[in-house]
C-alpha positions in Angstrom: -4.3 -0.8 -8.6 -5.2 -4.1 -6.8 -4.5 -7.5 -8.7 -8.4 -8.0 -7.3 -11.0 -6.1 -6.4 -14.3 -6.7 -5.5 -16.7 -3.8 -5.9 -19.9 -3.5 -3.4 -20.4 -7.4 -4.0 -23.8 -8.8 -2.6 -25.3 -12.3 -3.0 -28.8 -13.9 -1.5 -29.9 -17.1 -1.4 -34.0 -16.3 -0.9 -33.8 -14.2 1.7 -30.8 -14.4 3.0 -28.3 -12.3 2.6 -24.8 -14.0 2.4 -22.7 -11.2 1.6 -23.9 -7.4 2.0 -22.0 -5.2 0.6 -18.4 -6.6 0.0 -15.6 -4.4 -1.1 -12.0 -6.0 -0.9 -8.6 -5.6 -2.3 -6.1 -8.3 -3.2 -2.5 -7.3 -4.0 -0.7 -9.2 -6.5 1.7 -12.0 -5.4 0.2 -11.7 -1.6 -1.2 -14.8 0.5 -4.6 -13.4 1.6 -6.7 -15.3 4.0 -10.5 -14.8 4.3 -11.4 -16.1 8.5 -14.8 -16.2 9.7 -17.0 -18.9 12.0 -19.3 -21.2 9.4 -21.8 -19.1 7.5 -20.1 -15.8 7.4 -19.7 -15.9 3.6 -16.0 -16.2 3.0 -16.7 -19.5 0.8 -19.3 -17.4 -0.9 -16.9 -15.0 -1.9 -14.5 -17.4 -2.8 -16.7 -19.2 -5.4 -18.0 -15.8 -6.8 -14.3 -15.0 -7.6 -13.8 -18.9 -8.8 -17.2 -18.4 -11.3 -19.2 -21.0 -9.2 -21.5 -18.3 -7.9 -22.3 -15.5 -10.0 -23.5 -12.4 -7.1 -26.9 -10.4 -7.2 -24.9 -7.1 -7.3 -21.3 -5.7 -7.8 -18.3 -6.7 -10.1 -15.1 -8.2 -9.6 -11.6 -7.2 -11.6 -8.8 -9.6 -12.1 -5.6 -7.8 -13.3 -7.7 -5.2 -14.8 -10.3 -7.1 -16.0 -14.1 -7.6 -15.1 -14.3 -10.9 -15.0 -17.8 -11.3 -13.2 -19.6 -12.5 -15.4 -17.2 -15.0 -17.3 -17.3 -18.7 -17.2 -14.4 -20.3 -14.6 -13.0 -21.7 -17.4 -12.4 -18.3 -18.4 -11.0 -17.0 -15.6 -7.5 -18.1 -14.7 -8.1 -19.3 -11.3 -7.6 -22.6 -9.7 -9.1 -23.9 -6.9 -8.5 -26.5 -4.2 -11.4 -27.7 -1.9 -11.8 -29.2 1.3 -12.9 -33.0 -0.4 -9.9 -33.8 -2.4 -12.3 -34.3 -5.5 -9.3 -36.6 -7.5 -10.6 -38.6 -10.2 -10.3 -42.4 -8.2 -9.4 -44.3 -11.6 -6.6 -41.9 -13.3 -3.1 -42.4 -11.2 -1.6 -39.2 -9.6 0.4 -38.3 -13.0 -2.9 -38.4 -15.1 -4.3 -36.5 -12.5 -2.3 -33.8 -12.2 -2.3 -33.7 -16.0 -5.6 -33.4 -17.1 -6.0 -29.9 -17.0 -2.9 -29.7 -19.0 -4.6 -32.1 -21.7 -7.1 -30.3 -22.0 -5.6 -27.1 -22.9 -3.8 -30.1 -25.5 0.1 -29.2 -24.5 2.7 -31.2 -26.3 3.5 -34.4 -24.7 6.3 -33.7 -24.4 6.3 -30.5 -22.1 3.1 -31.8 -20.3 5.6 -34.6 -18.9 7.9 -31.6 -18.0 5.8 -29.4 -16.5 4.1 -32.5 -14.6 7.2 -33.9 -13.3 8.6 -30.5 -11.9 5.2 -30.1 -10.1 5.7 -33.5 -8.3 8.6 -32.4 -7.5 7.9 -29.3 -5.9 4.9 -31.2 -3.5 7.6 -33.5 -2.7 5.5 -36.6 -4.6 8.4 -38.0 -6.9 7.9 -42.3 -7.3 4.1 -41.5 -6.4 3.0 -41.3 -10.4 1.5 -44.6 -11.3 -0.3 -44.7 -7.6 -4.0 -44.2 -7.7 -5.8 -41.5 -5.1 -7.1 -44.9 -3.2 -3.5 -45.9 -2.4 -2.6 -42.6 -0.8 -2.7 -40.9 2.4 -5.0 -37.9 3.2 -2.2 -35.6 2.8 -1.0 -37.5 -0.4 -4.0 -36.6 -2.0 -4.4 -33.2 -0.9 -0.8 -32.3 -2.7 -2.1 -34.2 -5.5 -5.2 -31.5 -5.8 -2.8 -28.7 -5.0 -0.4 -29.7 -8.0 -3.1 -30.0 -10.1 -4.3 -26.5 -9.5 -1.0 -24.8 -9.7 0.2 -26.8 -13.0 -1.6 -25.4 -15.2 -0.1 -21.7 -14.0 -3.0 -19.8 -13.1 -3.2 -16.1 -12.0 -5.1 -16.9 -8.6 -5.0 -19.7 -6.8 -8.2 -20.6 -4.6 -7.8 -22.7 -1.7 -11.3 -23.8 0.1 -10.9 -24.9 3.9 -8.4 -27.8 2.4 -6.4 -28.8 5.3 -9.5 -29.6 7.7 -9.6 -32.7 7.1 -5.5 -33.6 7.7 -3.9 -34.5 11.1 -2.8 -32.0 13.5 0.7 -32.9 12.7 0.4 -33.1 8.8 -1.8 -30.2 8.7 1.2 -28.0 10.2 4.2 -29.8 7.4 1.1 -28.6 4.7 0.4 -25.8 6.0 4.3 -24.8 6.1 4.9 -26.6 1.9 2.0 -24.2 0.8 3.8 -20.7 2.3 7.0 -22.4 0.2 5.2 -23.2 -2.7 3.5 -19.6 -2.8 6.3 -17.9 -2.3 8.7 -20.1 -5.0 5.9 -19.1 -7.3 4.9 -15.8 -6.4 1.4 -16.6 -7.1 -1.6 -15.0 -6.0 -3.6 -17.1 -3.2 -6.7 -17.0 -1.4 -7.5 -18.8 1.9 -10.4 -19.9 3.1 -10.4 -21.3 7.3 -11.9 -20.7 10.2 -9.5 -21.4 12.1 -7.3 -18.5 13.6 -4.2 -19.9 14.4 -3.8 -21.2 10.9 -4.8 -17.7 9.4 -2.3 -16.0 11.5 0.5 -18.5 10.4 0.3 -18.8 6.8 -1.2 -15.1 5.9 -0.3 -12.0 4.6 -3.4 -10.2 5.1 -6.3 -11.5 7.1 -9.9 -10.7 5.9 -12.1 -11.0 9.1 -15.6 -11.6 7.7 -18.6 -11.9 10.3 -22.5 -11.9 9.0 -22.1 -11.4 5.4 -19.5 -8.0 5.7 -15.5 -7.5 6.4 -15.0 -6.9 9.9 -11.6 -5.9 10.5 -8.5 -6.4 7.3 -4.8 -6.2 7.8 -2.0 -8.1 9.0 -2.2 -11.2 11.0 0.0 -9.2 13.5 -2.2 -5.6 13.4 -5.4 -8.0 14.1 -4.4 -10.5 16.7 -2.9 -7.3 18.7 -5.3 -4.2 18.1 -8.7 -5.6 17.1 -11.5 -2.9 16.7 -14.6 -4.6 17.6 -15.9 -7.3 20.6 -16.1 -9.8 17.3 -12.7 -9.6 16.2 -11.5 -9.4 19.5 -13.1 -12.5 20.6 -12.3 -14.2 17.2 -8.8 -13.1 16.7 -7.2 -13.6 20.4 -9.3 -15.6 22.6 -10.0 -11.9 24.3 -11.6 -11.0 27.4 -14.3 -8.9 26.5 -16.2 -6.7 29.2 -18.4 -4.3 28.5 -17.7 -0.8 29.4 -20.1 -0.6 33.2 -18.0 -4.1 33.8 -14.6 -3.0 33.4 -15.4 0.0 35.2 -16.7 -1.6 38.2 -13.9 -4.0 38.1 -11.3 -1.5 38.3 -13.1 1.4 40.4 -13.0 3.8 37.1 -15.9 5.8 35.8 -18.1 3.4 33.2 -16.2 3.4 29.8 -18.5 4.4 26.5 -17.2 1.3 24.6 -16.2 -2.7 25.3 -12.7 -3.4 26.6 -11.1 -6.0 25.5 -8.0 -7.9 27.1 -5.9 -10.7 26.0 -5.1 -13.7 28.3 -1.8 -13.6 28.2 -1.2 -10.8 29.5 -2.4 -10.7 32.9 -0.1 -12.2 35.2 -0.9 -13.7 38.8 0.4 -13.9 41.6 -0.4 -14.8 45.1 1.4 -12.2 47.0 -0.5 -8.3 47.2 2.3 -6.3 44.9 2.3 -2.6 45.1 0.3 -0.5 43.7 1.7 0.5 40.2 0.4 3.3 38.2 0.9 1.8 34.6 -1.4 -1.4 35.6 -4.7 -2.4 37.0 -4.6 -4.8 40.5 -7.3 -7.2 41.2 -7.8 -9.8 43.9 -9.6 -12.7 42.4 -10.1 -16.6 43.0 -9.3 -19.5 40.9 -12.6 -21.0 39.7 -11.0 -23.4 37.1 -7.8 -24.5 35.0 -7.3 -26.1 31.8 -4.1 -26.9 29.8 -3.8 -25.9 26.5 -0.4 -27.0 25.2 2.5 -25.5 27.2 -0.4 -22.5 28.6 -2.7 -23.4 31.3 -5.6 -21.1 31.4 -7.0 -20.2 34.8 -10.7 -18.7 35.2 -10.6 -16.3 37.6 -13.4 -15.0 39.4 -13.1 -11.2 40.0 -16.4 -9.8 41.7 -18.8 -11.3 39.7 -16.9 -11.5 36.7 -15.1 -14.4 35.3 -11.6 -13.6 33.0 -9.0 -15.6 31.9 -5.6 -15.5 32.4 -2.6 -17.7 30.4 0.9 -18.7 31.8 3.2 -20.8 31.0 2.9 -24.5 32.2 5.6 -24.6 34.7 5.2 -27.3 37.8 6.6 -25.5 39.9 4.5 -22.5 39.5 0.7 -23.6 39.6 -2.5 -22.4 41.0 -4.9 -24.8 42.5 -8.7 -24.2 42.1 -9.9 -21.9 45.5 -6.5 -20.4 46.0 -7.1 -16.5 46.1 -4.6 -14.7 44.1 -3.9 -11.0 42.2 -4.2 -10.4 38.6 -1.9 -7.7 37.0 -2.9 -6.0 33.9 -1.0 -2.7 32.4 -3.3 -0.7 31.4 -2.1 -0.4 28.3 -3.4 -3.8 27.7 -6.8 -3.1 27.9 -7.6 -2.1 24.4 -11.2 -0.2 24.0 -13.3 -1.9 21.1 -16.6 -1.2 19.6 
């Protein structure tokens, strides 16, 4: 049985439907991320299983447990949010403690059980500095040690890295797998950002208008999504519909979308041979734009625009009007609904 499960979950506010119908599994000891654009409900869902939002229909089991309708105090999660939400006049020791004290631990192991804690967010020499004297990333290990000392069974994590540096945001990222992992705790994610979800997860929840679109492995989705959403969410696909690919490619129209990722069409300007396995097009650079070591080129195809990534070599680049050929296998050009 899952560690969590929620069971046909719904919540409205008015007459909106947030989530419709949610039923999702959570293994025990697993890093599980739920990805979406703004307004799909994944924060919903999070604060229904934190207690902060009690849904209009369905339950939720912790270990076993229906814990839908208890207090969060009742619970044994822990959550971090996107604001750090630190109390500005208790240093990062007190800080980290309170929950501790409140539960009244012996002095005595409440220093122990901080101090190893500080240790493991690498924040040793920081206990007598207040939240003010910290950096953003300070602070966000200071709500993240806070959450985990007090051992819960689920740790919730809210968006909390949006607000870091690119650069900081990637160490965090990287100290929260660790952390997870040293623990063997139970996490969920909340981001909208892809790249981060298919980095730190074990199992992506792709949400979209209030329902699950697509679950598995960062690996399974970024390579075989099953609908134009997920497709265009997940991988940055090319999505055609079925009369457009077909067109493209002199085929019969195709009942469903096809979707293609950037990466692996490859162009060239010299007419190769016809090969059965793969799909030639002749095409003209409209555009270019570097993202990182890619560059991705716009290629106009007929009337269609695509996209195509390569590497950002100098002494292999296309200039905007130069005609070129576009090679895609077939096998590359996944059908999606």
């Amino acid at each position: 049985m899952a560690f969590i499960q929620f069971e046909h979950i719904t919540k409205r506010f008015g007459r909106n439907t947030v989530l419709d119908d949610i039923n999702l599994d959570v293994e025990k000891g697993k890093l599980v991320t739920l990805l979406g654009p703004s307004g799909c409900g994944k924060s919903t869902l999070l604060r229904c299983l934190a207690g902060l939002e009690n849904p209009d229909g369905g339950r939720i089991i912790l270990d076993g447990e229906d814990i839908t309708n208890r207090q969060p105090s009742e619970r044994k999660v822990s959550m971090v949010f996107q604001q750090y939400s630190l109390f500005p006049n208790m240093n990062v020791f007190d800080n980290i403690a309170f929950g501790l004290k409140i539960q009244k631990i012996p002095q005595k192991q409440l220093r122990t059980m901080v101090e190893e804690m500080m240790a493991m967010v690498e924040l040793q020499g920081k206990e007598h500095a207040l939240p003010r004297h910290l950096s953003g990333g300070q602070q966000q290990r200071v709500a993240l040690a806070r959450s985990l000392v007090t051992r819960p069974k689920v740790l919730l994590l809210d968006e909390p890295l949006s607000a870091i540096d690119a650069k900081l945001r990637k160490s965090l990222q990287h100290r929260i797998q660790q952390i997870q992992r040293e623990l063997n705790i139970t996490c969920v994610f909340v981001t909208h950002d892809q790249d981060e979800a298919i980095l730190m997860s074990d199992i992506i929840h792709l949400m979209n208008q209030g329902t699950v679109e697509q679950s598995g492995a960062p690996i399974e989705l970024y390579t075989s999504p099953k609908t134009s959403f997920a497709a265009s969410f997940i991988g940055n696909y090319n999505v055609l519909d079925g009369a457009a690919f077909a067109k493209l490619v002199g085929e019969p129209a195709k009942p469903n979308d096809v979707a293609i990722r950037p990466e692996t069409i490859n162009l060239t300007l010299e007419a190769p041979q016809m090969q059965p396995d793969a799909y030639v097009l002749s095409g003209e650079i409209m555009e270019f734009s570097p993202h990182g070591n890619v560059i991705r080129y716009t290629v106009r195809v007929g009337e269609q625009d695509i996209h195509a990534d390569a590497l950002f070599r100098s002494f292999k680049l296309f200039q905007t009007g130069q005609k070129v050929y576009a090679i895609v296998e077939k096998r590359n050009c996944l059908p999606v609904m």
